[in-house]
DSSP file (Angstrom, degrees, kcal/mol; ACC not computed):
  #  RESIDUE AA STRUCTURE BP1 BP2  ACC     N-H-->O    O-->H-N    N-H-->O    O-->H-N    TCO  KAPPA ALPHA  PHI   PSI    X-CA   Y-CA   Z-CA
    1    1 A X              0   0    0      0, 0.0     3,-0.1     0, 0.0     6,-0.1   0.000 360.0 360.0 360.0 143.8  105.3  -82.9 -150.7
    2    2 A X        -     0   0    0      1,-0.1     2,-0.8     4,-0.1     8,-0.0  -0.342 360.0 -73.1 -77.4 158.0  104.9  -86.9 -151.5
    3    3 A X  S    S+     0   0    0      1,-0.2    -1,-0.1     0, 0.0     3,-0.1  -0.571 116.9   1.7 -50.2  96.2  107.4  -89.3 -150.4
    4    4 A X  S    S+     0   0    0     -2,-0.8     2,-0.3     1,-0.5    -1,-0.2   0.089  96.5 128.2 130.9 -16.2  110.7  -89.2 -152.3
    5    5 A X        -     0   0    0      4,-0.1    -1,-0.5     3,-0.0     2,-0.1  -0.612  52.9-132.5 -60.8 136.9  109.5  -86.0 -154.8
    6    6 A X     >  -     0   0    0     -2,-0.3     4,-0.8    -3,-0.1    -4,-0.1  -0.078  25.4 -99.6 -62.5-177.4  111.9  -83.4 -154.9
    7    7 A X  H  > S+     0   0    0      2,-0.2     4,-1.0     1,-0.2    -2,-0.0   0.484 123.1  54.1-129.8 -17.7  111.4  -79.8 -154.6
    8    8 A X  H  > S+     0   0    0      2,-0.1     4,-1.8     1,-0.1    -1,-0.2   0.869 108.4  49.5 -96.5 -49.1  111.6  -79.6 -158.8
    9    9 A X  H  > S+     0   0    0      2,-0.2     4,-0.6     1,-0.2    -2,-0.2   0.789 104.7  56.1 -43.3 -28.8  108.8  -82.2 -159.3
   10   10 A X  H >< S+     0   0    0     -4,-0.8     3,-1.0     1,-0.2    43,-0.3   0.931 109.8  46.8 -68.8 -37.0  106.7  -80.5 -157.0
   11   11 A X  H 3< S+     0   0    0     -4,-1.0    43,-0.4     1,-0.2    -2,-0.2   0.720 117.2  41.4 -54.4 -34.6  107.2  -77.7 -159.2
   12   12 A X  H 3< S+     0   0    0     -4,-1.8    -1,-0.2    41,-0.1    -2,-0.2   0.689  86.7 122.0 -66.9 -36.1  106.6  -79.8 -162.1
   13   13 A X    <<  -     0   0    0     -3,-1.0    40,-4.0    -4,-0.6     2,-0.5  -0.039  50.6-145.3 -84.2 115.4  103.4  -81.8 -160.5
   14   14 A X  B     -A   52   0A   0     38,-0.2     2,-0.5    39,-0.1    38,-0.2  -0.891   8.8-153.4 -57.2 116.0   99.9  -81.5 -162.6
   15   15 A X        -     0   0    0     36,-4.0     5,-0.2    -2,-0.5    37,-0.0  -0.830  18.4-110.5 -96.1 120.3   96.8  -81.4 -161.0
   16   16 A X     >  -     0   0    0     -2,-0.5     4,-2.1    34,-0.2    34,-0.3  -0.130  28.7-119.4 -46.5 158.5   93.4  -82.4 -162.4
   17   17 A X  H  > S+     0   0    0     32,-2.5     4,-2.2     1,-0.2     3,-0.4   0.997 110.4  53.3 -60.3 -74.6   91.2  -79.8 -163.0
   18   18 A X  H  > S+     0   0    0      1,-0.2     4,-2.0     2,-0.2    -1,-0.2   0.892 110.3  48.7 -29.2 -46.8   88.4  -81.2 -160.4
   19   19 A X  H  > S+     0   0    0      1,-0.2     4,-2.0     2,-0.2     5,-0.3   0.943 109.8  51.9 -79.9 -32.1   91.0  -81.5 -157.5
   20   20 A X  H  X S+     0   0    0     -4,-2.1     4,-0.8    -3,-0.4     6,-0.4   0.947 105.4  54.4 -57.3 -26.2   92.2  -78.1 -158.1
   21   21 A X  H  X>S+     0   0    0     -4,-2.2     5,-2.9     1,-0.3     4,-2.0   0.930 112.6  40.6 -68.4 -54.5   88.9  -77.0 -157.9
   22   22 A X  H  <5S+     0   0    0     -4,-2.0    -1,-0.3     2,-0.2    -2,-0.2   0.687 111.8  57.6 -59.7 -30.1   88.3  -78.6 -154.4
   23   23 A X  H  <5S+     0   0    0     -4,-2.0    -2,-0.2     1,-0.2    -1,-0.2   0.378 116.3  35.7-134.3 -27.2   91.7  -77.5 -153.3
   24   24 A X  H  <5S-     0   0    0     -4,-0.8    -2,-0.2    -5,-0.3    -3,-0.2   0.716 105.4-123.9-113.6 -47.0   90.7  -73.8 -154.1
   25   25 A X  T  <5S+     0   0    0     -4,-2.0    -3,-0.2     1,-0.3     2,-0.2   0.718  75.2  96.0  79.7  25.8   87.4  -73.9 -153.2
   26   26 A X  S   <S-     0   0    0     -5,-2.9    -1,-0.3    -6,-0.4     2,-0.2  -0.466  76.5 -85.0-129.6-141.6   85.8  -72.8 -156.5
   27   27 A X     >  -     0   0    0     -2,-0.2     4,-1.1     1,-0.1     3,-0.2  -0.798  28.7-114.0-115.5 162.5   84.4  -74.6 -159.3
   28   28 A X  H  > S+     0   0    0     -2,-0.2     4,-2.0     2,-0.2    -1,-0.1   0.902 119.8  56.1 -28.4 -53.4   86.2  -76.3 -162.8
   29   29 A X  H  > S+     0   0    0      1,-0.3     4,-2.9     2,-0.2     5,-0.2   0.851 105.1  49.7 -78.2 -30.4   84.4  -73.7 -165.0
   30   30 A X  H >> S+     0   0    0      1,-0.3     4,-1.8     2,-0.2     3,-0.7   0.968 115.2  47.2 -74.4 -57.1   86.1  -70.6 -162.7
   31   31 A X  H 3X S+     0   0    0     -4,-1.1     4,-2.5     1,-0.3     5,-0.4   0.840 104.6  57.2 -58.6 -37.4   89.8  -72.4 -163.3
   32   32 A X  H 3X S+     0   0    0     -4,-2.0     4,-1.8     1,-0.2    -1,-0.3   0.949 107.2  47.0 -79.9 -21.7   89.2  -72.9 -166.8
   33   33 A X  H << S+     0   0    0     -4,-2.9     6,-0.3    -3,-0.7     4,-0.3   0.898 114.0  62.5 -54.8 -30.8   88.6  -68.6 -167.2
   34   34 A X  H  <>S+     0   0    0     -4,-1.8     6,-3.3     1,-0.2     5,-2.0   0.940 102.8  34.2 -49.8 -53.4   91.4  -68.9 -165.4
   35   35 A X  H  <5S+     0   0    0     -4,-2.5     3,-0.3    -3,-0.2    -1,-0.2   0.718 116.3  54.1 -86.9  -9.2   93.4  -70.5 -167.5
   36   36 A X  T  <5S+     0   0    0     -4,-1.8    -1,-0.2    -5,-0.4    -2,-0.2   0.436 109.1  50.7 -95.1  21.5   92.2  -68.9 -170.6
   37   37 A X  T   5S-     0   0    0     -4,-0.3    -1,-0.2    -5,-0.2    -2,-0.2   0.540 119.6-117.1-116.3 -17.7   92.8  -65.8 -169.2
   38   38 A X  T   5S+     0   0    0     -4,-0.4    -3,-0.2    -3,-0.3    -4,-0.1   0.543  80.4 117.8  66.3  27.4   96.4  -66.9 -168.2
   39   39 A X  S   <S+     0   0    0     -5,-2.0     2,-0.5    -6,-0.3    -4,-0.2   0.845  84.1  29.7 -53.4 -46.0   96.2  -66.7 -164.5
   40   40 A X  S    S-     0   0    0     -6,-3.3     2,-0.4    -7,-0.2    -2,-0.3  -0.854  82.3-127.7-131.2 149.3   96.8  -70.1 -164.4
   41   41 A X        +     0   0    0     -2,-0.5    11,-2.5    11,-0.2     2,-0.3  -0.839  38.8 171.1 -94.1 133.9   98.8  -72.6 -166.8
   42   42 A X  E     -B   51   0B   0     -2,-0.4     2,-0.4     9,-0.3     9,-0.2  -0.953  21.3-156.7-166.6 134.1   96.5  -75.7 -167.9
   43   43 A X  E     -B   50   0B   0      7,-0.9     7,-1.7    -2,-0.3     2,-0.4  -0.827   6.4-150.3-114.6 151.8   97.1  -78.4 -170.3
   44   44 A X        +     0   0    0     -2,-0.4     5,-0.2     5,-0.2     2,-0.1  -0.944  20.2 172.4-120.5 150.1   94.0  -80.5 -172.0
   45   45 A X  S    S-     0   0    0     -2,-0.4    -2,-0.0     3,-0.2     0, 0.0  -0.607  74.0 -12.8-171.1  96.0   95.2  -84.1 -172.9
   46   46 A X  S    S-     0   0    0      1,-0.3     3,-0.1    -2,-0.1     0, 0.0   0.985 132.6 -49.1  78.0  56.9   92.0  -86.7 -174.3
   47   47 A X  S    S+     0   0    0      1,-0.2     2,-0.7     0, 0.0    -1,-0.3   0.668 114.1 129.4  76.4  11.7   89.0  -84.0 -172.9
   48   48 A X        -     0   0    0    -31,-0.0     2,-0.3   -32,-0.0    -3,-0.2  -0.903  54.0-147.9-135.4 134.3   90.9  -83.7 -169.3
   49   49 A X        +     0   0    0     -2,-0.7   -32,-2.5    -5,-0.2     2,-0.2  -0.477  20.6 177.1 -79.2 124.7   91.7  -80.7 -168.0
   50   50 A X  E     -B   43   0B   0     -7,-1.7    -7,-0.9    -2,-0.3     2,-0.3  -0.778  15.2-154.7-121.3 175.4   95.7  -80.4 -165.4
   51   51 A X  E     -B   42   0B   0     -2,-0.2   -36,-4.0    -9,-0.2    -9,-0.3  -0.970  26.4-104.2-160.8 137.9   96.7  -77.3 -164.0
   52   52 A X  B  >  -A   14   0A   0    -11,-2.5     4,-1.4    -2,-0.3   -38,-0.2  -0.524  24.0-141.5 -73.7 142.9  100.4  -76.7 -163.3
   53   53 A X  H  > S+     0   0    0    -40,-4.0     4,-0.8   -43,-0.3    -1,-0.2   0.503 104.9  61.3 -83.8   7.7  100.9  -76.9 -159.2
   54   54 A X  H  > S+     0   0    0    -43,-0.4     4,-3.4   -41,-0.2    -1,-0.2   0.893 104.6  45.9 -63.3 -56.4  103.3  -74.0 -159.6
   55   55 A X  H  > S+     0   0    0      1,-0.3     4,-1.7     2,-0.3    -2,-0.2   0.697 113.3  49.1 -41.1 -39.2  100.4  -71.8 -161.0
   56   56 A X  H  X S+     0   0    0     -4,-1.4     4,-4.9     2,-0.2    -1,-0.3   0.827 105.6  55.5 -85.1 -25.1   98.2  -72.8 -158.4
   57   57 A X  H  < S+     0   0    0     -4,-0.8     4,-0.5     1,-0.2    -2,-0.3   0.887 112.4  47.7 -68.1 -22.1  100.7  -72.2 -155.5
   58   58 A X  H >X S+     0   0    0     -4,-3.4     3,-0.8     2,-0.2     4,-0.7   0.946 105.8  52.5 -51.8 -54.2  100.8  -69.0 -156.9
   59   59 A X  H 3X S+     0   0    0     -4,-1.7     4,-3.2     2,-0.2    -2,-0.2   0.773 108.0  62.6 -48.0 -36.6   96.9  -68.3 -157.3
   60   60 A X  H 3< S+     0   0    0     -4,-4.9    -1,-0.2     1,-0.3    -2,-0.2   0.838  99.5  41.8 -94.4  10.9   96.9  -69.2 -153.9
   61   61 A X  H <4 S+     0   0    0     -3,-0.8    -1,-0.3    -4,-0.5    -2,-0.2   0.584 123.6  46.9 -94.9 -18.8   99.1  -66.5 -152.3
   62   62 A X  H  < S-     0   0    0     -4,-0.7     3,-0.3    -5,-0.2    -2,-0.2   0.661 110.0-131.4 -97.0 -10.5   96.9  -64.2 -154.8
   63   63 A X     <  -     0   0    0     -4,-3.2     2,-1.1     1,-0.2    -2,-0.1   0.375  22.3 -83.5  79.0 128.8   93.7  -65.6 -153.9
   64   64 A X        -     0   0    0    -40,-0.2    -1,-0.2    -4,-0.1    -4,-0.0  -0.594  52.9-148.7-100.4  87.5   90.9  -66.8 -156.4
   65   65 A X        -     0   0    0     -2,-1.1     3,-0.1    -3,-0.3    -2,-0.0  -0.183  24.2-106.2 -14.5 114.1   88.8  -63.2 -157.5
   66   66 A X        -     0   0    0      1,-0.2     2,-0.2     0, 0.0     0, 0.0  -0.049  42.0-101.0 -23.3 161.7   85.3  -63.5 -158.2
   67   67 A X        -     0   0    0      1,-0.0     2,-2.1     0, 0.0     3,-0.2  -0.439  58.4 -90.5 -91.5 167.0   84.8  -63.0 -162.2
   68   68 A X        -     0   0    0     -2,-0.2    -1,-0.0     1,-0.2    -3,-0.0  -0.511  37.2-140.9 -74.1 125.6   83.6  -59.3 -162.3
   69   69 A X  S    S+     0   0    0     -2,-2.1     2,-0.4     1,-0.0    -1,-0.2   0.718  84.2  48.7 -49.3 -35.9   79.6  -59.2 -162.1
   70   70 A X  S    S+     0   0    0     -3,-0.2     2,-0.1     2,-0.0    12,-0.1  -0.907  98.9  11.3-117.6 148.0   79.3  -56.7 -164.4
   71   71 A X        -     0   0    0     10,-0.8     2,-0.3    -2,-0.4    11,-0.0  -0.602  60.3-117.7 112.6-176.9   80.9  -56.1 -168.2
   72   72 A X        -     0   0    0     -2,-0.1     2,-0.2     4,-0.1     4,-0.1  -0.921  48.6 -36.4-162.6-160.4   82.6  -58.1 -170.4
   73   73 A X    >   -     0   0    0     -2,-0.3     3,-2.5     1,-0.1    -2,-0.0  -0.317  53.5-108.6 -54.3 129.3   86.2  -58.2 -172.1
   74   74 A X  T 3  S+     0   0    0      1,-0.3    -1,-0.1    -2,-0.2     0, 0.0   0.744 114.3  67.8 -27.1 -43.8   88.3  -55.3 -173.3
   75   75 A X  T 3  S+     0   0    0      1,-0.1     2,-1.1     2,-0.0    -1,-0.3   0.277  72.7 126.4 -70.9  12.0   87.3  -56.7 -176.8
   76   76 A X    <   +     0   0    0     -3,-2.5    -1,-0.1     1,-0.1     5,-0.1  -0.712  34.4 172.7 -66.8  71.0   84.2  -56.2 -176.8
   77   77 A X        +     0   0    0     -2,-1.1    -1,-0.1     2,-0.0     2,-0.1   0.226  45.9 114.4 -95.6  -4.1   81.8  -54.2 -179.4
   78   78 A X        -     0   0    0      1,-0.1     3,-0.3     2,-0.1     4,-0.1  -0.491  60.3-146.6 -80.1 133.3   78.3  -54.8 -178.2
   79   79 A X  S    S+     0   0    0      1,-0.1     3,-0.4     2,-0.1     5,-0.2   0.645  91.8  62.7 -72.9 -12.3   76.8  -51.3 -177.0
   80   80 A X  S    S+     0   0    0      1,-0.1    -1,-0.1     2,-0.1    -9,-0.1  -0.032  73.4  95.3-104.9  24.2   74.6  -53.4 -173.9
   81   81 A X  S    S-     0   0    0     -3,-0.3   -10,-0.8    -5,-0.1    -1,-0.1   0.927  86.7-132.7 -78.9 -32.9   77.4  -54.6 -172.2
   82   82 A X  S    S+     0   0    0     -3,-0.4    -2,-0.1    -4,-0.1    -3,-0.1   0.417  86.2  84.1 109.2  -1.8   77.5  -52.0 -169.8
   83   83 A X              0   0    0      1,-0.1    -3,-0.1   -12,-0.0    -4,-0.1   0.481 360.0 360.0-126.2   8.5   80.9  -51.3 -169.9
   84   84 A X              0   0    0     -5,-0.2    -4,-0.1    -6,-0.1    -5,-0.1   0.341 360.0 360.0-124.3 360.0   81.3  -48.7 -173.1
């Protein structure tokens, strides 16, 4: 925790998408399924991607999951997905 934040700021604290990304050890593209998936809470503001550091201290007691290799969304209608 930085000098002089408190323990509700940390909670508060944005993080660009790119340092989360290093910080996690995956890529931007994987945070933003992330967040559109609602794993993780993410704001856009002028084309740049933050990510709440509560959201990521969470992800990181849960660990970042491969995206699934095969398939595709629960909403899905195409018969060649593999998964109906």
């Amino acid at each position: 925790m930085g000098a002089g934040m408190s323990m509700g700021e940390k909670k508060n604290e944005l993080v660009l998408l790119e340092d989360a990304a290093e910080e996690l050890a995956t890529t931007g593209l994987r945070l933003l399924m992330l967040i559109r998936e609602g794993t993780l809470v993410g704001i856009e503001n002028d084309g740049e991607w933050r990510i709440s550091r509560e959201s990521l201290e969470r992800l990181k007691c849960t660990g970042v999951a491969p995206p699934e290799l095969k398939g595709c969304g629960a909403a899905c209608t195409a018969s060649n997905c593999g998964r109906h």
